[in-house]
N, CA and C atoms as an extended XYZ file, in Angstrom:
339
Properties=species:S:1:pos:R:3:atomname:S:1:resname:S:1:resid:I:1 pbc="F F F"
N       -24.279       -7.773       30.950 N   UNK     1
C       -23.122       -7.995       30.098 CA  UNK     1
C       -23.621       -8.256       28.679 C   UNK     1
N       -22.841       -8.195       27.657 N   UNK     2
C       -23.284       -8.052       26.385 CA  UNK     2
C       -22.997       -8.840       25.906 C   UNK     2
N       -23.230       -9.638       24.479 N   UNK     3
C       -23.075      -11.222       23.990 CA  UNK     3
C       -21.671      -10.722       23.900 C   UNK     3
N       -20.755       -9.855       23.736 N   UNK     4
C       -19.195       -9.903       23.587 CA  UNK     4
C       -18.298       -9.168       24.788 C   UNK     4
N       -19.478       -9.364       25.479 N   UNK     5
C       -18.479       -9.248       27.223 CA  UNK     5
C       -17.395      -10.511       27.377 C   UNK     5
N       -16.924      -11.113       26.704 N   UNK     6
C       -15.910      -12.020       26.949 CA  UNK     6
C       -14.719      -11.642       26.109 C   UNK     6
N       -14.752      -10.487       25.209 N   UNK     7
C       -13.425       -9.769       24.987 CA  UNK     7
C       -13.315       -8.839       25.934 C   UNK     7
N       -11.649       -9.004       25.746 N   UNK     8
C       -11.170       -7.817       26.194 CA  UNK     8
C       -11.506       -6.329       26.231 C   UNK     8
N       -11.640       -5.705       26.876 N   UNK     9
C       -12.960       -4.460       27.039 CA  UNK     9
C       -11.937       -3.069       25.980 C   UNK     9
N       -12.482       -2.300       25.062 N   UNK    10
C       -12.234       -0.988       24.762 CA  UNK    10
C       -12.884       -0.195       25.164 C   UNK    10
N       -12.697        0.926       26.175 N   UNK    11
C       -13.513        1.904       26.136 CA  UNK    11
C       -14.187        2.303       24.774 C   UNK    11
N       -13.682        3.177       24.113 N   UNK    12
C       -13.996        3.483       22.749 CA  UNK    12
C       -13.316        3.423       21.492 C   UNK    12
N       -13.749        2.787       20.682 N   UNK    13
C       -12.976        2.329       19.673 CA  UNK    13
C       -13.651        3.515       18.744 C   UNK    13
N       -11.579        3.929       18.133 N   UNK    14
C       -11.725        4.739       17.190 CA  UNK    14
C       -11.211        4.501       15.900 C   UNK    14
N       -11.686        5.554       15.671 N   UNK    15
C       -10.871        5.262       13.556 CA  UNK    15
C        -9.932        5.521       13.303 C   UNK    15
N        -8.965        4.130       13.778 N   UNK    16
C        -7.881        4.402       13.064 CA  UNK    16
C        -7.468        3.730       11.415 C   UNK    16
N        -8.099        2.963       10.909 N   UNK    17
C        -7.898        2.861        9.766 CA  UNK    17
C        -9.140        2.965        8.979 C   UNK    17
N        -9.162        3.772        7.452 N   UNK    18
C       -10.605        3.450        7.148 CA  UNK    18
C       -10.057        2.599        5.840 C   UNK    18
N       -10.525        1.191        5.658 N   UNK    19
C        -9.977        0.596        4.343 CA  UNK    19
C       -10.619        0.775        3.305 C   UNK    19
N        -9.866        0.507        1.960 N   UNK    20
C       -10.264        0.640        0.894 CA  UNK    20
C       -11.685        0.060       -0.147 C   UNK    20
N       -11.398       -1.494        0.705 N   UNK    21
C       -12.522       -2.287        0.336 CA  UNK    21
C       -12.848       -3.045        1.705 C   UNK    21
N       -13.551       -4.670        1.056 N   UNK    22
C       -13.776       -4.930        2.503 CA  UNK    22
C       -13.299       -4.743        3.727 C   UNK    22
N       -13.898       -4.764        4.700 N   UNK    23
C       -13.244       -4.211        5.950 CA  UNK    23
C       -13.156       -5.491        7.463 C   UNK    23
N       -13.635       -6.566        6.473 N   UNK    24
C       -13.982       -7.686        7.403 CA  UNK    24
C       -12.569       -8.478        7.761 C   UNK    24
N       -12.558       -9.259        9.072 N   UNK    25
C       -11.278       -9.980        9.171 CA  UNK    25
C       -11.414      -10.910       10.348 C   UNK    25
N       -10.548      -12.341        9.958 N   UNK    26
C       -10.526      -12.996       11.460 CA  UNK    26
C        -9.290      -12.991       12.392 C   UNK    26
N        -9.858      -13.093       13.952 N   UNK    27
C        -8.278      -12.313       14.977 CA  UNK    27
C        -8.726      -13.796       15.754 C   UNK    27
N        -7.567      -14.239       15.933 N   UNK    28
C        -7.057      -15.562       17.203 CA  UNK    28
C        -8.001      -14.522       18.818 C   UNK    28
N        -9.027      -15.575       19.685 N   UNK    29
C        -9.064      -14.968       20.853 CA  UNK    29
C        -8.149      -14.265       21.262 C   UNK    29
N        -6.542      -14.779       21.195 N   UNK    30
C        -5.504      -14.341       22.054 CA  UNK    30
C        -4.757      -12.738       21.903 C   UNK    30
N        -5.764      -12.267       20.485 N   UNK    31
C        -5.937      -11.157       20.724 CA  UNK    31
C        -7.035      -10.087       21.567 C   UNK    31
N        -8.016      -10.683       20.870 N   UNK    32
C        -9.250      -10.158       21.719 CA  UNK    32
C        -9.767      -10.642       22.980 C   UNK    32
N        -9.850      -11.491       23.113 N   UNK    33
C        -9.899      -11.895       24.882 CA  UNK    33
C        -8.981      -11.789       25.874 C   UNK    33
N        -7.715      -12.526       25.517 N   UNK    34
C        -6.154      -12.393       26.164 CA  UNK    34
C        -5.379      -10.991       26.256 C   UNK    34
N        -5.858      -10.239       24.975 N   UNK    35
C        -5.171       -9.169       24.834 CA  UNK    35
C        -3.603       -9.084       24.618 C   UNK    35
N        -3.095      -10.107       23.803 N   UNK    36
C        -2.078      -10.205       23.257 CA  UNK    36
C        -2.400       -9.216       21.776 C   UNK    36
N        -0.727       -8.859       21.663 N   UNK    37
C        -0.883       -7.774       20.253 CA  UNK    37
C        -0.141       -9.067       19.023 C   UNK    37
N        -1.084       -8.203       18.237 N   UNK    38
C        -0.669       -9.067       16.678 CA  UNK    38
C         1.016       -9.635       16.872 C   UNK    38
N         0.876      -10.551       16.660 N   UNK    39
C         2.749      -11.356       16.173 CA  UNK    39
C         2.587      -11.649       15.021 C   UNK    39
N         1.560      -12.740       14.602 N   UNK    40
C         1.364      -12.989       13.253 CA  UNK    40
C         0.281      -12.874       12.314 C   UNK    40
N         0.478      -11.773       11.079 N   UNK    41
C        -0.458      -11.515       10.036 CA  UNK    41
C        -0.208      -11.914        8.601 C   UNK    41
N        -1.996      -12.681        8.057 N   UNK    42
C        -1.422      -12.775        6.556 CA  UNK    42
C        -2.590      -12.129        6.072 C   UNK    42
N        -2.518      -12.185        4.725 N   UNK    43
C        -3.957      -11.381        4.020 CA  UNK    43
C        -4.023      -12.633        2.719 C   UNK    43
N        -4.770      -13.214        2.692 N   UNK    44
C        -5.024      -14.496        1.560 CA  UNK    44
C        -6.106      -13.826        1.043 C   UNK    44
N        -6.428      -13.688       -0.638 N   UNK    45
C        -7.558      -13.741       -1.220 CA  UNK    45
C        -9.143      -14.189       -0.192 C   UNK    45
N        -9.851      -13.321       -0.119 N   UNK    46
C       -11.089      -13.447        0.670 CA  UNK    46
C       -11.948      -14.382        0.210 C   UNK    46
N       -12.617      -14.879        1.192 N   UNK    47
C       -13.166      -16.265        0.986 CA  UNK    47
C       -15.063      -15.520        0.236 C   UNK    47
N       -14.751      -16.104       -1.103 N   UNK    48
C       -16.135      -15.646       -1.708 CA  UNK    48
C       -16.986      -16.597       -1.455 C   UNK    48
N       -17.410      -16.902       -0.371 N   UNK    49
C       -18.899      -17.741        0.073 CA  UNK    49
C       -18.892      -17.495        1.595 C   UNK    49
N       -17.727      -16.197        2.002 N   UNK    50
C       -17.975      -15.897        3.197 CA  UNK    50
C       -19.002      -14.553        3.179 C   UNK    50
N       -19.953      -14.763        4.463 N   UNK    51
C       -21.000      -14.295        4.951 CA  UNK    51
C       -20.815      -12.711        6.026 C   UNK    51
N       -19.675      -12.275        5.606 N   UNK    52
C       -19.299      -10.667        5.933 CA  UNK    52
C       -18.277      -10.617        4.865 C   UNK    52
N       -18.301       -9.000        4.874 N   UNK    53
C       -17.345       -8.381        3.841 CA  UNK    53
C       -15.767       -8.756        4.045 C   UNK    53
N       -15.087       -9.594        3.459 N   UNK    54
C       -14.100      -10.499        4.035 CA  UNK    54
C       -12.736       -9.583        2.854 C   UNK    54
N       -11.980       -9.036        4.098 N   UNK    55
C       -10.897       -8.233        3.496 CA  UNK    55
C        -9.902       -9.486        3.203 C   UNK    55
N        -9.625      -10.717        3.215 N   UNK    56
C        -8.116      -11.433        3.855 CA  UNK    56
C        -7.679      -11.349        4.633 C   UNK    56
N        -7.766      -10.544        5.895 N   UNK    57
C        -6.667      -10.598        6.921 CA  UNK    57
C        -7.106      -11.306        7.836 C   UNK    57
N        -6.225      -12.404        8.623 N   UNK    58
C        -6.031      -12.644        9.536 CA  UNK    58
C        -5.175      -12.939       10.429 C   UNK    58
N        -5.441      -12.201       11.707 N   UNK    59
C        -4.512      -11.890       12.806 CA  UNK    59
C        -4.431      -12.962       14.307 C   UNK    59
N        -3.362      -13.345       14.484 N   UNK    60
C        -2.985      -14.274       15.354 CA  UNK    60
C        -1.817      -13.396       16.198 C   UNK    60
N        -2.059      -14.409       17.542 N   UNK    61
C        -0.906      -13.501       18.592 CA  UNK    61
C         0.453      -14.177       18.327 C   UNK    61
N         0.715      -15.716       17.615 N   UNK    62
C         1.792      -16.182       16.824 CA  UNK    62
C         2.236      -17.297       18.221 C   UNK    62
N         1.469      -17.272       19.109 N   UNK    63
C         2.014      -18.645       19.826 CA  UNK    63
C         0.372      -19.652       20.012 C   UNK    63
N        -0.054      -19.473       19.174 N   UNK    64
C        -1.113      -20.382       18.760 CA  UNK    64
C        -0.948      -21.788       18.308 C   UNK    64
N        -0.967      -22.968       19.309 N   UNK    65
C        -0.405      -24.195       18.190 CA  UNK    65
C        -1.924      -24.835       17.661 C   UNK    65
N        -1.449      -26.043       17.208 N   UNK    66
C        -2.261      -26.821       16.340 CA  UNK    66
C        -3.688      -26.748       17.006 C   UNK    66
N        -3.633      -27.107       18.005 N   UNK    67
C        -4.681      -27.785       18.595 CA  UNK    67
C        -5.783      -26.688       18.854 C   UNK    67
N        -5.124      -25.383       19.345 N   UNK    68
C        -5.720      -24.285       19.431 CA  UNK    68
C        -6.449      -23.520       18.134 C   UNK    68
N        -5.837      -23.413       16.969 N   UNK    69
C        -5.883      -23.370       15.661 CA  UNK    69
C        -7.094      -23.868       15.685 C   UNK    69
N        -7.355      -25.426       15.521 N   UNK    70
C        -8.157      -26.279       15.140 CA  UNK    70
C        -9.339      -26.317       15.583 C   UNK    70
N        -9.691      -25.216       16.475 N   UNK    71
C       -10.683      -24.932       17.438 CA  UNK    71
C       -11.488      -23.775       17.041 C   UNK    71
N       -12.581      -23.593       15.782 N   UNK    72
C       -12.598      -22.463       15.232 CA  UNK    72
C       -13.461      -22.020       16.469 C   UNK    72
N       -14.032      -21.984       17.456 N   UNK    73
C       -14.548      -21.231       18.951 CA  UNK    73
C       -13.159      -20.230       19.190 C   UNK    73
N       -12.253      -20.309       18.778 N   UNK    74
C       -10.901      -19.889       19.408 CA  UNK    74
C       -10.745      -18.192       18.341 C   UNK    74
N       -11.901      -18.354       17.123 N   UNK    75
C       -11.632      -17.320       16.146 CA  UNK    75
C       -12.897      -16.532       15.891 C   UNK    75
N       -12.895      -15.061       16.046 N   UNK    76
C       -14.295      -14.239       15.292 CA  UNK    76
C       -13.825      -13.407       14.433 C   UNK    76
N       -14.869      -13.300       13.561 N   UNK    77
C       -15.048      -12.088       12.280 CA  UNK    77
C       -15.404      -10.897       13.604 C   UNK    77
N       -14.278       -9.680       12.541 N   UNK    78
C       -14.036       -8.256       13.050 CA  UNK    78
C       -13.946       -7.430       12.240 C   UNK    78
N       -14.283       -6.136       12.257 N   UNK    79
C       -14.220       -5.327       11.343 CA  UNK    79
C       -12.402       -4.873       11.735 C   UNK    79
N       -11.966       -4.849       10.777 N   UNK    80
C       -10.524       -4.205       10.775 CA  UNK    80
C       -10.295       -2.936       11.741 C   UNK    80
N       -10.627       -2.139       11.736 N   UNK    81
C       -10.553       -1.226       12.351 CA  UNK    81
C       -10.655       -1.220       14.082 C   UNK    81
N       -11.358       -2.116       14.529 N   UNK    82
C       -11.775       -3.153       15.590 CA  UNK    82
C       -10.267       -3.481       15.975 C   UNK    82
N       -10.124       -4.788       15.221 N   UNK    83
C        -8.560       -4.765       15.265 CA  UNK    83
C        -7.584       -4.126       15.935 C   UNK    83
N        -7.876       -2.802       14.734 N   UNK    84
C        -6.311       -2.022       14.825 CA  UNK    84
C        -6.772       -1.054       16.403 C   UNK    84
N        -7.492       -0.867       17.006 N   UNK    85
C        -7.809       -0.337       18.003 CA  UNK    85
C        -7.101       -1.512       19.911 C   UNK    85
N        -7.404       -2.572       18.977 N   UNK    86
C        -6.194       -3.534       20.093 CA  UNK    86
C        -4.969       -3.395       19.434 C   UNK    86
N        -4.658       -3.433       18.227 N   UNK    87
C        -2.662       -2.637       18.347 CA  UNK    87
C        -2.986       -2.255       16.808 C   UNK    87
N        -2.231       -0.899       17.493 N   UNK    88
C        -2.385        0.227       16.212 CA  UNK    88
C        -1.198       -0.188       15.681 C   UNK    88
N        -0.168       -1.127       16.010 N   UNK    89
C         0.976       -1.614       14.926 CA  UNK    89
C         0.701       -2.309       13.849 C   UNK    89
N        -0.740       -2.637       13.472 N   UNK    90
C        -0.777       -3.237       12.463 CA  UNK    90
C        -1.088       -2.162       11.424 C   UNK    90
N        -1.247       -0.970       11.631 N   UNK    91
C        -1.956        0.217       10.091 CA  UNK    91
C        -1.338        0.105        9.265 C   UNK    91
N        -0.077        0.180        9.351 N   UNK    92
C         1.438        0.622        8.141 CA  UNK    92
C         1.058       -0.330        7.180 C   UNK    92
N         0.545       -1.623        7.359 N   UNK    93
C         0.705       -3.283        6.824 CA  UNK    93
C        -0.513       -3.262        6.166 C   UNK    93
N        -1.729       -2.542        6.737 N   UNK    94
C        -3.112       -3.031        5.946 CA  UNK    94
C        -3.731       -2.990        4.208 C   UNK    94
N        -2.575       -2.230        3.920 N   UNK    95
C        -2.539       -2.109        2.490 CA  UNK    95
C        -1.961       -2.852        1.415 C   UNK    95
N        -1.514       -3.669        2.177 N   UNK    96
C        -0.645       -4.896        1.465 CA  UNK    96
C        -1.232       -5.640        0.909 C   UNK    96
N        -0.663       -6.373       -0.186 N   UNK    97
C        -1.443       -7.105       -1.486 CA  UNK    97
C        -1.634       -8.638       -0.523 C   UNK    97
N        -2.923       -9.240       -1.139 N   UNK    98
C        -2.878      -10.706       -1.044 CA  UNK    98
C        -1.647      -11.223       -1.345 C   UNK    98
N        -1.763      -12.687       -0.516 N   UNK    99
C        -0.548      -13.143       -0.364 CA  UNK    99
C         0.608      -12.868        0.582 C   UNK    99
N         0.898      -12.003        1.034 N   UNK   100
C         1.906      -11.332        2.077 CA  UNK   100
C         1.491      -12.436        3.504 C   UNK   100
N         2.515      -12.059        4.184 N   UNK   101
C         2.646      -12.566        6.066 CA  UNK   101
C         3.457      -12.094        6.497 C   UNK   101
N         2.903      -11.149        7.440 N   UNK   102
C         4.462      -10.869        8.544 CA  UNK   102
C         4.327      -11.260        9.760 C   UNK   102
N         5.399      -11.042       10.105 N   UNK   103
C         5.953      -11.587       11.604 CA  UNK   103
C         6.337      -10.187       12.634 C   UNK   103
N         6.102       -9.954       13.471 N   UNK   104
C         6.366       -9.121       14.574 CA  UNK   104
C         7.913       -9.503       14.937 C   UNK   104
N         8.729       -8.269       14.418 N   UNK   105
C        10.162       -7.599       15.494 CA  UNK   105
C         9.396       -6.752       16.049 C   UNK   105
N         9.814       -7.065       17.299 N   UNK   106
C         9.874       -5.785       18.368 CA  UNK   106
C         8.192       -5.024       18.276 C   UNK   106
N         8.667       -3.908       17.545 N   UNK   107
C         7.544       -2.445       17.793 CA  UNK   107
C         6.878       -2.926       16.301 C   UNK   107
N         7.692       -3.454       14.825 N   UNK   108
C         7.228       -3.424       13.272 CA  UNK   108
C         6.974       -5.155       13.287 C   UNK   108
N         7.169       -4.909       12.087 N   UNK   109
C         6.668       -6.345       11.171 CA  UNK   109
C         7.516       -6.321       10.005 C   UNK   109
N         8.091       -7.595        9.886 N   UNK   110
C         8.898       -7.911        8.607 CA  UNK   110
C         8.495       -8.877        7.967 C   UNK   110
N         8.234       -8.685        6.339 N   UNK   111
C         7.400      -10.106        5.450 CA  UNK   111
C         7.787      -11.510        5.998 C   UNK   111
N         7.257      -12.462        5.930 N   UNK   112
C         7.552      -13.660        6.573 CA  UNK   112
C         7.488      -14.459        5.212 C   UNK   112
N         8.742      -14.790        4.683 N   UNK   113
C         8.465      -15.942        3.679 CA  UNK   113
C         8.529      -16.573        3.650 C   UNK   113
């Protein structure tokens, strides 16, 4: 087994998004291990003393509480594209300016203010 045999398995991950700039991002386990699809995304200005190419985004399955949150074991750096290969509903959104959050209706995502 491989040091990331504790996610959720992809056969092969493909290209579905290629981004503009950094391509780095952090996802809640409860995507990648649980295999829950994105509920909640924001993109905040990238952290300049972070140690991968840090796009802003990060993706949560949106029933994450405090305690879980507070548990950074609970979060890994991913290349975006990584990501969008556990739910291709997030592509439409990846171009969005710092600052933004959406929330999952249904199949889309609507800004969360």
């Amino acid at each position: 087994m491989s040091i990331f045999g504790f996610f959720k398995s992809k056969k092969e991950i493909k290209e579905k998004y290629i981004p503009q700039g950094p391509s780095g991002c952090m996802a809640s386990n409860r995507i990648t291990v649980d295999g829950c699809k994105v509920g909640y995304m924001y993109r905040e200005e990238p952290d300049a003393d972070a140690t991968f190419p840090d796009s802003g985004w990060r993706f949560f399955a949106g029933d994450e509480d405090e305690s879980y949150t507070d548990n950074p074991d609970n979060f890994h750096i991913f290349n975006l594209n990584t990501i969008c290969n556990y739910d291709g509903d997030i592509v439409p959104y990846l171009d969005a300016p710092y600052g933004v959050a959406f929330v999952r209706e249904g199949d889309r995502f609507v800004r969360d203010e």
